[in-house]
Jmol script that loads the backbone (N, CA, C; Angstrom):
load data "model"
ATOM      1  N   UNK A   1     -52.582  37.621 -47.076  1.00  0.00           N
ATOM      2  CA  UNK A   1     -53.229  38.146 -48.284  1.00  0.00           C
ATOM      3  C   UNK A   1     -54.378  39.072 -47.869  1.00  0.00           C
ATOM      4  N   UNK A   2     -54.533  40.567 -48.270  1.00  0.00           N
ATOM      5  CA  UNK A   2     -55.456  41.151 -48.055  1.00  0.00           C
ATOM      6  C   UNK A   2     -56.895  41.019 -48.821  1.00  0.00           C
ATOM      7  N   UNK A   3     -57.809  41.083 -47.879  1.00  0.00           N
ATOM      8  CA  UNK A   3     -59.257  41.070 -48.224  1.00  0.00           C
ATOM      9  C   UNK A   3     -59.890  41.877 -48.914  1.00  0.00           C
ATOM     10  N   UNK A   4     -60.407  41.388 -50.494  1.00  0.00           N
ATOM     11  CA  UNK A   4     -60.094  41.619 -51.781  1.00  0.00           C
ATOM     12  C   UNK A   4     -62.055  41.775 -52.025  1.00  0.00           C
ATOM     13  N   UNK A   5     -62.793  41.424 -51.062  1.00  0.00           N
ATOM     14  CA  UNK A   5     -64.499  41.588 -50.921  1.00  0.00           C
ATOM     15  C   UNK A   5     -65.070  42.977 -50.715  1.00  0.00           C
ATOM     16  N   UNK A   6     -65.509  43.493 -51.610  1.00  0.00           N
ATOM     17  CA  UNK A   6     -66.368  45.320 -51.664  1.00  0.00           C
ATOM     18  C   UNK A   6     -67.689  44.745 -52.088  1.00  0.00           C
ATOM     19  N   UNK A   7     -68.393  45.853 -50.793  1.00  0.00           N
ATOM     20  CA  UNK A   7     -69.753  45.978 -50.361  1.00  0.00           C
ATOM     21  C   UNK A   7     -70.115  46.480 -51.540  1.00  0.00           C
ATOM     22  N   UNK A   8     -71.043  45.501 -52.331  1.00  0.00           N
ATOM     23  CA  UNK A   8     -71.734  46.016 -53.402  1.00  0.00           C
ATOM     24  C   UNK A   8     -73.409  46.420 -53.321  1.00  0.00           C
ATOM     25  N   UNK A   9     -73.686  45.881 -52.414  1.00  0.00           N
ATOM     26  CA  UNK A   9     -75.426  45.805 -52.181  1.00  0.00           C
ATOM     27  C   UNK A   9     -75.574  45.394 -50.868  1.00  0.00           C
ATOM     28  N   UNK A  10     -76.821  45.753 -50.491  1.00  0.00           N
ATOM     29  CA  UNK A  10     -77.714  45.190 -48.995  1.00  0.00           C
ATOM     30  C   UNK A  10     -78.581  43.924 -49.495  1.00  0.00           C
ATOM     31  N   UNK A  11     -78.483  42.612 -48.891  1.00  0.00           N
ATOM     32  CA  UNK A  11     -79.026  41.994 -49.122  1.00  0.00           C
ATOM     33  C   UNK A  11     -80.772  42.247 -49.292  1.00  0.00           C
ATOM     34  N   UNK A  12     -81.636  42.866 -48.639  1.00  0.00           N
ATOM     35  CA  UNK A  12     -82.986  43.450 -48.619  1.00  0.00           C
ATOM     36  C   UNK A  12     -83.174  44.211 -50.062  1.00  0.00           C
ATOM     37  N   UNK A  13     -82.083  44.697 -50.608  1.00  0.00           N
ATOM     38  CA  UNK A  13     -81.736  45.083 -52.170  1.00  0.00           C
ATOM     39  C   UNK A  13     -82.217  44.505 -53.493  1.00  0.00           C
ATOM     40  N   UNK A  14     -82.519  43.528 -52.933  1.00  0.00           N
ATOM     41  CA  UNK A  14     -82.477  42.286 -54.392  1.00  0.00           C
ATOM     42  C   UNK A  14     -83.711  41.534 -54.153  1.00  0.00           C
ATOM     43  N   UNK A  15     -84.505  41.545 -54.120  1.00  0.00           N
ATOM     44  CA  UNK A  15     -85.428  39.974 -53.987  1.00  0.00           C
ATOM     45  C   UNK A  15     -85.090  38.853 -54.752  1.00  0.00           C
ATOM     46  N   UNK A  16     -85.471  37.593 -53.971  1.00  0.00           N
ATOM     47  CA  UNK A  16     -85.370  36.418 -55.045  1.00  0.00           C
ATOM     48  C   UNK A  16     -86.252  36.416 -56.396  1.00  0.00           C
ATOM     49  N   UNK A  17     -85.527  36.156 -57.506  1.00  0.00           N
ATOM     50  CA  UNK A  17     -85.826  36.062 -58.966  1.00  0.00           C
ATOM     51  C   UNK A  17     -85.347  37.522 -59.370  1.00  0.00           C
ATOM     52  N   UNK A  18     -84.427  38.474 -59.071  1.00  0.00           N
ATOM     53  CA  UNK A  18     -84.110  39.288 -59.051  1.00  0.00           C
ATOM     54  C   UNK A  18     -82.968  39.720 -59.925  1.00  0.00           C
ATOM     55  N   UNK A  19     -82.653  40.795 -60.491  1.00  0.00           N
ATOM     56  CA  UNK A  19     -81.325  40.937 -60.461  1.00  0.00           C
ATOM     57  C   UNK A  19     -81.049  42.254 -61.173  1.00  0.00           C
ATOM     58  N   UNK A  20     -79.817  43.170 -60.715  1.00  0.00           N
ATOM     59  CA  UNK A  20     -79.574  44.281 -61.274  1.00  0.00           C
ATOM     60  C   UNK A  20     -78.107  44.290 -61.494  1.00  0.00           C
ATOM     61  N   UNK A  21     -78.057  45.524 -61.946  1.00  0.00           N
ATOM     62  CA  UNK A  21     -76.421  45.435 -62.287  1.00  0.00           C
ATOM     63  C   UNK A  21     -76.018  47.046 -61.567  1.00  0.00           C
ATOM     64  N   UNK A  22     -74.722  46.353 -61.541  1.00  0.00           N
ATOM     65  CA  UNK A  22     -74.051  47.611 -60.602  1.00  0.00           C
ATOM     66  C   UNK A  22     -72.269  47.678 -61.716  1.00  0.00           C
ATOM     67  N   UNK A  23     -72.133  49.149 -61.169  1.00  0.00           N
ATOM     68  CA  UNK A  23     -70.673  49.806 -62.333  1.00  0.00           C
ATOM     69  C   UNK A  23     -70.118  50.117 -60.704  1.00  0.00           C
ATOM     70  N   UNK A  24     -68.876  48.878 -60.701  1.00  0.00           N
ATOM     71  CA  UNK A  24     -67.612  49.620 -59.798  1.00  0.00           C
ATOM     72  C   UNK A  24     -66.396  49.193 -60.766  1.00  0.00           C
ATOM     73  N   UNK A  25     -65.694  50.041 -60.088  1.00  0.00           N
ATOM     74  CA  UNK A  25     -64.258  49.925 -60.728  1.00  0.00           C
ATOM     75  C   UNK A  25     -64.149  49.606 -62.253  1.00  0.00           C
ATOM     76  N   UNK A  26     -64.981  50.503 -63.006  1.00  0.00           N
ATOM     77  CA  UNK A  26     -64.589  50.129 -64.241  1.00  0.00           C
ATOM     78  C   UNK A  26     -65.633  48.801 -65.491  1.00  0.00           C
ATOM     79  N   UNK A  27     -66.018  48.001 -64.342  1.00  0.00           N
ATOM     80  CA  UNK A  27     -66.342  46.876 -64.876  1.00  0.00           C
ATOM     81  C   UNK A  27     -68.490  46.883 -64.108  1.00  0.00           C
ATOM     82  N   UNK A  28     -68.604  46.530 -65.475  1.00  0.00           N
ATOM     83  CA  UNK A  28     -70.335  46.272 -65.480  1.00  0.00           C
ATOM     84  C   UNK A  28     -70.634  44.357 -64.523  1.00  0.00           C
ATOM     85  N   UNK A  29     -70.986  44.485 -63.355  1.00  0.00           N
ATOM     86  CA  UNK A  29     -71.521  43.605 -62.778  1.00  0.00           C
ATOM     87  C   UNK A  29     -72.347  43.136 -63.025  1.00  0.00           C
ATOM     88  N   UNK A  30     -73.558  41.806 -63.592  1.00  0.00           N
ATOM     89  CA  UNK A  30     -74.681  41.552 -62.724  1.00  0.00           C
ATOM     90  C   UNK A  30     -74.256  40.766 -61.316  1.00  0.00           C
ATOM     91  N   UNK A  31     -75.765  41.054 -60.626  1.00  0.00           N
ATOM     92  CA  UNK A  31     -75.849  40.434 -59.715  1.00  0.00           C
ATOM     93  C   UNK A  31     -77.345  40.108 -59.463  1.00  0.00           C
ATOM     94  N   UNK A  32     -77.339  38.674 -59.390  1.00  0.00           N
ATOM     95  CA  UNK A  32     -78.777  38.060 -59.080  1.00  0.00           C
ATOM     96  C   UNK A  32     -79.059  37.394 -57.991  1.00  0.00           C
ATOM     97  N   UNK A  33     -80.185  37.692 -57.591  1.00  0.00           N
ATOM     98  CA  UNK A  33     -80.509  36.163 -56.272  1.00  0.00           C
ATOM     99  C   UNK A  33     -81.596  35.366 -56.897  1.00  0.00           C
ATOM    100  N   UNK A  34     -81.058  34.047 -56.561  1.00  0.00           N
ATOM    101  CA  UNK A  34     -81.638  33.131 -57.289  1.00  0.00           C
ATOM    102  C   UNK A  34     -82.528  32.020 -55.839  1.00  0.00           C
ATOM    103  N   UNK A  35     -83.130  32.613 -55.599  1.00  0.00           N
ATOM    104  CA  UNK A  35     -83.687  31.865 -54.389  1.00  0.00           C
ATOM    105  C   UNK A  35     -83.323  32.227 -53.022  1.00  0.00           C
ATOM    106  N   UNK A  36     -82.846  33.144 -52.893  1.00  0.00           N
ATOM    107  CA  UNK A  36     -82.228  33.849 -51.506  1.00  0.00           C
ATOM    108  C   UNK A  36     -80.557  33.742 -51.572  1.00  0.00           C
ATOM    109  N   UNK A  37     -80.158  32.859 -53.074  1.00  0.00           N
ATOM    110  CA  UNK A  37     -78.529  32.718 -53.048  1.00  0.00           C
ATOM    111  C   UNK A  37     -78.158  34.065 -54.098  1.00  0.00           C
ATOM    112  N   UNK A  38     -77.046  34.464 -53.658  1.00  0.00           N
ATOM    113  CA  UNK A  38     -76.557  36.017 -54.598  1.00  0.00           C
ATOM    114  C   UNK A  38     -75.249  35.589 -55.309  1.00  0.00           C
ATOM    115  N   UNK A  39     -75.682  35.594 -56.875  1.00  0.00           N
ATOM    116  CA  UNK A  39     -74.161  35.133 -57.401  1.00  0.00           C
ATOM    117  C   UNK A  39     -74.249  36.434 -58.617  1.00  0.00           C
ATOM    118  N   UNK A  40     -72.845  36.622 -58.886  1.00  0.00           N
ATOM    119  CA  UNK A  40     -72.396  38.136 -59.233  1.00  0.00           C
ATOM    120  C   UNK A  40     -71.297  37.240 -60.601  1.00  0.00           C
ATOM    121  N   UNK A  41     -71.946  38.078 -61.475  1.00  0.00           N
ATOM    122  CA  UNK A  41     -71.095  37.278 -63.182  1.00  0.00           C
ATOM    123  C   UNK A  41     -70.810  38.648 -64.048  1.00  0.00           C
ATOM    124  N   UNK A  42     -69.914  38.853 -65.203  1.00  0.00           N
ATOM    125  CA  UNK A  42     -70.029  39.762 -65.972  1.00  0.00           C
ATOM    126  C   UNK A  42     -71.501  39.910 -66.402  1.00  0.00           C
ATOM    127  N   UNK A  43     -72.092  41.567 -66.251  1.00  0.00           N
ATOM    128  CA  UNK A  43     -73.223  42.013 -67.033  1.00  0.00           C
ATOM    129  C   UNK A  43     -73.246  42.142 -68.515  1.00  0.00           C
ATOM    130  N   UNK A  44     -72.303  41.893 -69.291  1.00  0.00           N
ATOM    131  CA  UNK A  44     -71.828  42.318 -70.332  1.00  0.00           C
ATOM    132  C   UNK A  44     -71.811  40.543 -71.653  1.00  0.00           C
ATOM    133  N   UNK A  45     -72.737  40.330 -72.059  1.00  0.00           N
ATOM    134  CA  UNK A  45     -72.989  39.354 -73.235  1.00  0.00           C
ATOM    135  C   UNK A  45     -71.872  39.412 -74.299  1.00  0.00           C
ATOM    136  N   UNK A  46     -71.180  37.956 -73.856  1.00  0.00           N
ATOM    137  CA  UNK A  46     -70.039  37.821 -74.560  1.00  0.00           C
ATOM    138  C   UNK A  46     -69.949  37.578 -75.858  1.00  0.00           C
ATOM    139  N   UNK A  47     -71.376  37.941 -76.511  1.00  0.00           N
ATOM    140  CA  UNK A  47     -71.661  37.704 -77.974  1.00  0.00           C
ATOM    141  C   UNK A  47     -71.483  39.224 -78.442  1.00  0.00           C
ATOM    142  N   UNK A  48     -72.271  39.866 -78.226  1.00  0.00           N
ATOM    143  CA  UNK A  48     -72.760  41.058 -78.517  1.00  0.00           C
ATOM    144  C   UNK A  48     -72.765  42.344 -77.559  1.00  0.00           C
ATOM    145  N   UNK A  49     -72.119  42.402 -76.182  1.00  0.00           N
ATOM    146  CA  UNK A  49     -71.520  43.384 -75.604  1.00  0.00           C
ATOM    147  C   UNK A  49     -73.115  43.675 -74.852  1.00  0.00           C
ATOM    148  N   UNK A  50     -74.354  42.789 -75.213  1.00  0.00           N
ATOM    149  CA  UNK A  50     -75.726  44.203 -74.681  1.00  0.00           C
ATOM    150  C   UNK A  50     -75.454  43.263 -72.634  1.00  0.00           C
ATOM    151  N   UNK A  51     -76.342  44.396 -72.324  1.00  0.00           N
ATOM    152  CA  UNK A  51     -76.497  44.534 -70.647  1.00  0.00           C
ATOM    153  C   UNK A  51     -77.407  43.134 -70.526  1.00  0.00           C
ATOM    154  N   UNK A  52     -76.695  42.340 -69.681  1.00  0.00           N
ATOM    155  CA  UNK A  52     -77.989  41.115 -69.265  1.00  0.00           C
ATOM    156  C   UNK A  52     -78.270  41.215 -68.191  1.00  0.00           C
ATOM    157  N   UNK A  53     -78.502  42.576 -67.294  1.00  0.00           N
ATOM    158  CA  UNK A  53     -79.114  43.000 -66.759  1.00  0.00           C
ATOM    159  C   UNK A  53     -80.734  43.679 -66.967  1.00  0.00           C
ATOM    160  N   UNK A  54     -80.703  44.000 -68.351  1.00  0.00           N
ATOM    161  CA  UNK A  54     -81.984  44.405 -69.621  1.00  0.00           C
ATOM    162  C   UNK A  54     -82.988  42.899 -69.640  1.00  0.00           C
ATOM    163  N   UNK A  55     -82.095  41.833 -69.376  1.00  0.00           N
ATOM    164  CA  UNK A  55     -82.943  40.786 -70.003  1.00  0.00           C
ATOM    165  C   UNK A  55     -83.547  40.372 -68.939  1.00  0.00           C
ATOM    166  N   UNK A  56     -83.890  38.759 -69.238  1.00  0.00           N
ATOM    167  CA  UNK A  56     -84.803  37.817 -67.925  1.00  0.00           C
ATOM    168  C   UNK A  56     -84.331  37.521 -66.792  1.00  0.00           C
ATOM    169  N   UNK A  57     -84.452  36.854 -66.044  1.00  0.00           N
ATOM    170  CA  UNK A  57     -83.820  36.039 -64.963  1.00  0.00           C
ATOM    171  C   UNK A  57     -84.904  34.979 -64.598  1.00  0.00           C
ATOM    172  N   UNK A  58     -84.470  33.591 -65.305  1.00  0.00           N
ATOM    173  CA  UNK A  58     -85.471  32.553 -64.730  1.00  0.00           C
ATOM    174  C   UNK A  58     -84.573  31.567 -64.443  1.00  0.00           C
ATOM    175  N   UNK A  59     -84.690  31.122 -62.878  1.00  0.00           N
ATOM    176  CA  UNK A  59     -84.028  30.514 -62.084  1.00  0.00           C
ATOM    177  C   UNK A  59     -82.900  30.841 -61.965  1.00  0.00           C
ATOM    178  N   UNK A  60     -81.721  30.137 -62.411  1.00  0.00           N
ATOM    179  CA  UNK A  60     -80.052  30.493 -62.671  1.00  0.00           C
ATOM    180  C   UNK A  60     -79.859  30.596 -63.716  1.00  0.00           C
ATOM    181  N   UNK A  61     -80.911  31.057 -64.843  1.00  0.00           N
ATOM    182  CA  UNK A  61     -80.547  31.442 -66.214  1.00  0.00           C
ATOM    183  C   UNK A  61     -81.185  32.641 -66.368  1.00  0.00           C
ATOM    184  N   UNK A  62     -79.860  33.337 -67.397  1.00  0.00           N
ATOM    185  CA  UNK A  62     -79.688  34.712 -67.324  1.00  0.00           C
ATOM    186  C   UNK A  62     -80.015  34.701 -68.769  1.00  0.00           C
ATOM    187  N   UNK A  63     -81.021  35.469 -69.202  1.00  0.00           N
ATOM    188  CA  UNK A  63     -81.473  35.650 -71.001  1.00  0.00           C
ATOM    189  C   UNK A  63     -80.932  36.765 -72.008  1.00  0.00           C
ATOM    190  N   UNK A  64     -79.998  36.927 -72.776  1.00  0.00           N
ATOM    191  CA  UNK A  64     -79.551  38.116 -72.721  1.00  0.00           C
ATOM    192  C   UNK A  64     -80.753  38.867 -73.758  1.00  0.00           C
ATOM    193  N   UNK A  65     -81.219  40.016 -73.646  1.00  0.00           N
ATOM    194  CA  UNK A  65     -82.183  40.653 -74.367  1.00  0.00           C
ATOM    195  C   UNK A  65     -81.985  41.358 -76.175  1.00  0.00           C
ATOM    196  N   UNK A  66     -80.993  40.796 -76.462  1.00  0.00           N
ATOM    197  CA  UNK A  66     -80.597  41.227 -77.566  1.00  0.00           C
ATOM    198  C   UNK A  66     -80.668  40.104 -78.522  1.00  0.00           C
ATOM    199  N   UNK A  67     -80.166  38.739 -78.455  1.00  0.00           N
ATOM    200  CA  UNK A  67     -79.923  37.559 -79.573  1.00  0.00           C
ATOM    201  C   UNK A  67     -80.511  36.785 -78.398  1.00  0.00           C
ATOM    202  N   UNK A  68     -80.956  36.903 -77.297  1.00  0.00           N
ATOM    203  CA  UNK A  68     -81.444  35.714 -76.336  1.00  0.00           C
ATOM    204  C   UNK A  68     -80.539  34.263 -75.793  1.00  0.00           C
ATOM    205  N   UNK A  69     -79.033  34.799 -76.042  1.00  0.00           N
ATOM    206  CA  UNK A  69     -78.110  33.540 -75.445  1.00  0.00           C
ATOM    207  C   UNK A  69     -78.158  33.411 -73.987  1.00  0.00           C
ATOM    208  N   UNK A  70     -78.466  32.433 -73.705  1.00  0.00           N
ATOM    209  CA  UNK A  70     -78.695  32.120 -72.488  1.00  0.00           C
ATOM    210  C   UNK A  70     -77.490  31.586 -71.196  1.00  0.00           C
ATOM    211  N   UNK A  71     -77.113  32.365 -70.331  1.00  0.00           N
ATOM    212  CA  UNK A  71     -75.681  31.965 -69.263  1.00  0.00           C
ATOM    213  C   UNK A  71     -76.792  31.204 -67.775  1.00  0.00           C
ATOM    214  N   UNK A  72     -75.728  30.304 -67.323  1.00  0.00           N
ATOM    215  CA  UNK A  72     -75.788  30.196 -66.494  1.00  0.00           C
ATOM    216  C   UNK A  72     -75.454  30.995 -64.789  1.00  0.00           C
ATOM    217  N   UNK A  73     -76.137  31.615 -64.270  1.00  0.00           N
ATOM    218  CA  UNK A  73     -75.746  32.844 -63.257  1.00  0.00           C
ATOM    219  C   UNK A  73     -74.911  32.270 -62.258  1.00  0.00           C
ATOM    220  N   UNK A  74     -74.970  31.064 -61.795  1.00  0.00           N
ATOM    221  CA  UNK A  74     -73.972  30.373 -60.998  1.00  0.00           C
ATOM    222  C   UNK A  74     -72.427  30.281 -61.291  1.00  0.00           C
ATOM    223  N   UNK A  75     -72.106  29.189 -62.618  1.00  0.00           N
ATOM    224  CA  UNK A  75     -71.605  28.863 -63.103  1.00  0.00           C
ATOM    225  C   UNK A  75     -71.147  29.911 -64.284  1.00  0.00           C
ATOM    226  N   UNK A  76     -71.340  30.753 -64.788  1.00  0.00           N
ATOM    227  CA  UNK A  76     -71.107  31.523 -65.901  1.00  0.00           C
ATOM    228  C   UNK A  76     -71.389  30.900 -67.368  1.00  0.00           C
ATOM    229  N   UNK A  77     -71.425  30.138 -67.241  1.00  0.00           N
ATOM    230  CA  UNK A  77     -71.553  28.363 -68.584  1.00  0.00           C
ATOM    231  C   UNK A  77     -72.583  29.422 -69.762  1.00  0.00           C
ATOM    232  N   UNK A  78     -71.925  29.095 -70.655  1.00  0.00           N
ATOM    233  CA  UNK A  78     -72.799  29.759 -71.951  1.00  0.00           C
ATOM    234  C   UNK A  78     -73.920  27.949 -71.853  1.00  0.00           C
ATOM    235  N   UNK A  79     -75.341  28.588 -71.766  1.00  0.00           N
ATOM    236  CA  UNK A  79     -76.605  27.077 -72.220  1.00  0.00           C
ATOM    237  C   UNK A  79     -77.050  27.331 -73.888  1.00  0.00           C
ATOM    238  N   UNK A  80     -76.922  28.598 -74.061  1.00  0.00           N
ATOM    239  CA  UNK A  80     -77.927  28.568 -75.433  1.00  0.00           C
ATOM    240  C   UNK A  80     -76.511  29.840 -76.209  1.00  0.00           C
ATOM    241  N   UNK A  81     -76.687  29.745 -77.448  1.00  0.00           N
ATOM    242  CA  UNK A  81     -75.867  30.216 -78.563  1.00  0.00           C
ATOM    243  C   UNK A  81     -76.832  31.580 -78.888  1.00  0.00           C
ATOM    244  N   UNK A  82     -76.467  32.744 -79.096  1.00  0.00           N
ATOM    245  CA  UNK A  82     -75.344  32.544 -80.057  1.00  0.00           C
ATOM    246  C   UNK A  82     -73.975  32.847 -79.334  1.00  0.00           C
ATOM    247  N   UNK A  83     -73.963  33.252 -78.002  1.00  0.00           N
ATOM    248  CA  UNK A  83     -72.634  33.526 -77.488  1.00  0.00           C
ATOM    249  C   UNK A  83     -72.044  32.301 -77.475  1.00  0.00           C
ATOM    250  N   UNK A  84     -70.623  31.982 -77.572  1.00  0.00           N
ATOM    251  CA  UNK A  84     -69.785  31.133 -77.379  1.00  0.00           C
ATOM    252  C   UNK A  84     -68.934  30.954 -75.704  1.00  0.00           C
ATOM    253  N   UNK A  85     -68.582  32.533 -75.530  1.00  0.00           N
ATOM    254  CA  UNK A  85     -68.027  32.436 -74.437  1.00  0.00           C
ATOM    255  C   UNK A  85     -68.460  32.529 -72.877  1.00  0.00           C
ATOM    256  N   UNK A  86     -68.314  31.788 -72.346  1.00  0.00           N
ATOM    257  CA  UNK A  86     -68.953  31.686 -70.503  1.00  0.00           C
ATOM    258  C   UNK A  86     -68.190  33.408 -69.958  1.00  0.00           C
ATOM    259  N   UNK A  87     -69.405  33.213 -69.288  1.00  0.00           N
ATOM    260  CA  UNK A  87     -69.291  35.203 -68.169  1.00  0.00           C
ATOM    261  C   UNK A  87     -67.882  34.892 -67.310  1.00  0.00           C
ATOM    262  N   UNK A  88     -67.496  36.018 -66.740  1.00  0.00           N
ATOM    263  CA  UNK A  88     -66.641  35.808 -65.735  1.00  0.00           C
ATOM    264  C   UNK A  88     -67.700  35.857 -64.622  1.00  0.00           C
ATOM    265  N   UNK A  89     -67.427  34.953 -63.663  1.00  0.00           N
ATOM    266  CA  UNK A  89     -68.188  35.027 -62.226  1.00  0.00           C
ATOM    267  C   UNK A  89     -67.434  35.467 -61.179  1.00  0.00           C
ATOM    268  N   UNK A  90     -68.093  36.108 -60.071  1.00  0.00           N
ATOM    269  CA  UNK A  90     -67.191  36.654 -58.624  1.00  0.00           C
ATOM    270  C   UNK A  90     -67.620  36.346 -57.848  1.00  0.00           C
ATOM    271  N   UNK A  91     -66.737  35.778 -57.108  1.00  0.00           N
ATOM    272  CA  UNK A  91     -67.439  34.937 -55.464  1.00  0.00           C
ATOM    273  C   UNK A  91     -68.087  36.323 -54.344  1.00  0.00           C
ATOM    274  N   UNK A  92     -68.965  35.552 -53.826  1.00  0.00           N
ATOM    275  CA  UNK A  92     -70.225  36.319 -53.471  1.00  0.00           C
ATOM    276  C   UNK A  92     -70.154  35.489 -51.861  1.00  0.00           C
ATOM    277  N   UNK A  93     -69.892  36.883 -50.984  1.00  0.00           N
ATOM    278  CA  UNK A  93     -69.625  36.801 -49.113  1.00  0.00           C
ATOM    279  C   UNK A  93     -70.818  37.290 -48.841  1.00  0.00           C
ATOM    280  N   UNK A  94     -71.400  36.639 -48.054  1.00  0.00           N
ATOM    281  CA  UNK A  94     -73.108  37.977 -47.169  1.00  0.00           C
ATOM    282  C   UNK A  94     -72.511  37.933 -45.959  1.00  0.00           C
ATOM    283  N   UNK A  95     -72.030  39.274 -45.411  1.00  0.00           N
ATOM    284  CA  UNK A  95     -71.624  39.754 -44.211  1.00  0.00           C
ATOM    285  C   UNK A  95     -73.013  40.494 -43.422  1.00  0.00           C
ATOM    286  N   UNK A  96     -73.504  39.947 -42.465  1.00  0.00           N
ATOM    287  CA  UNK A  96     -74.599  40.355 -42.045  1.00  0.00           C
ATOM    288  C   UNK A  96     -75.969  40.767 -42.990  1.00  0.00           C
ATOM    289  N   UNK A  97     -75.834  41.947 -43.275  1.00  0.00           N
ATOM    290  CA  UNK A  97     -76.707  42.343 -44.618  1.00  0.00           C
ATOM    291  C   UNK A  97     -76.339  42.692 -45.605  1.00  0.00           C
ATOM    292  N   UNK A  98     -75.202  42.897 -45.631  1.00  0.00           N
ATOM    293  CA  UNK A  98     -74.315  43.503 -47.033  1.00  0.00           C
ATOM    294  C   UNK A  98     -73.778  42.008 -48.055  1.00  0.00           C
ATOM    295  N   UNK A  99     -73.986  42.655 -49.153  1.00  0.00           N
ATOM    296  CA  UNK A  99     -73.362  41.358 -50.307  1.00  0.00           C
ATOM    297  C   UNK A  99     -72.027  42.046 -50.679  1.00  0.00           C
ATOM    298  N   UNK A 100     -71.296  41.122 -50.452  1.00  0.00           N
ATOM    299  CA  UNK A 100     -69.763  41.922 -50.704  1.00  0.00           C
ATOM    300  C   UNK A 100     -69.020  40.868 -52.282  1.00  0.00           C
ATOM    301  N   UNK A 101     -68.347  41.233 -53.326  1.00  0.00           N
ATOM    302  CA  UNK A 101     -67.834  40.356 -53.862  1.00  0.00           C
ATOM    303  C   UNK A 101     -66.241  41.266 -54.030  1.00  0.00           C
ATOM    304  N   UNK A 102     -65.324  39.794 -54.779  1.00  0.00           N
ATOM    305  CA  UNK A 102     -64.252  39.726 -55.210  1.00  0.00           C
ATOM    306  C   UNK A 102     -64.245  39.979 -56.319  1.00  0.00           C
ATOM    307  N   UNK A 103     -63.834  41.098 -56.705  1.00  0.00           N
ATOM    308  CA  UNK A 103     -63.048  41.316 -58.100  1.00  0.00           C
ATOM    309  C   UNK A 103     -62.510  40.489 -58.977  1.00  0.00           C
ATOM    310  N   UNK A 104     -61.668  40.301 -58.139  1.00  0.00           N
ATOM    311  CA  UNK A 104     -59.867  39.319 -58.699  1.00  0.00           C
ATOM    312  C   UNK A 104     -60.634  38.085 -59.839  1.00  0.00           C
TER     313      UNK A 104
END
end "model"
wireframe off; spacefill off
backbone 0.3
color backbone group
């Protein structure tokens, strides 16, 4: 099976409590470090479509800046309403300094 991980960021990129969003292939990323760990979920608020890249980042909760539903950045887990539906998440490789994730 071919290796399905694209270099999205340099780890030195991000500080902890961090997080930005990146556009490959079509699809709006976040990506946060949550203590020196980098986990990568849809940027896109499954309530209302706004960037939760715009919003907070406190700890592994992601605030979205529009209705304030709250995801879990690890887990994708909707914590607070009004969204219903959990993010898609992408597994997250650190190859030396680069943060690479999976699409699929």
């Amino acid at each position: 099976m071919p290796d399905r991980f694209i270099k999205v960021a340099c780890c030195d990129e991000l500080q902890p409590g961090k997080m930005k969003r990146i556009d490959i292939d079509g699809r709006r990323i976040l990506l946060a470090n949550v203590a020196g760990v980098f986990y990568a979920t849809a940027d896109t608020c499954t309530h209302e479509e706004a960037s939760l890249s715009a919003g907070s980042l406190k700890g592994e909760l992601v605030k979205c800046p529009l209705h304030g539903s709250r995801f879990n950045v690890r887990t994708g887990e909707v914590l607070e309403e009004p969204a219903e539906e959990n993010l898609k998440t992408y597994a997250v490789r650190i190859e030396g300094k680069d943060i690479l994730i999976d699409l699929t």
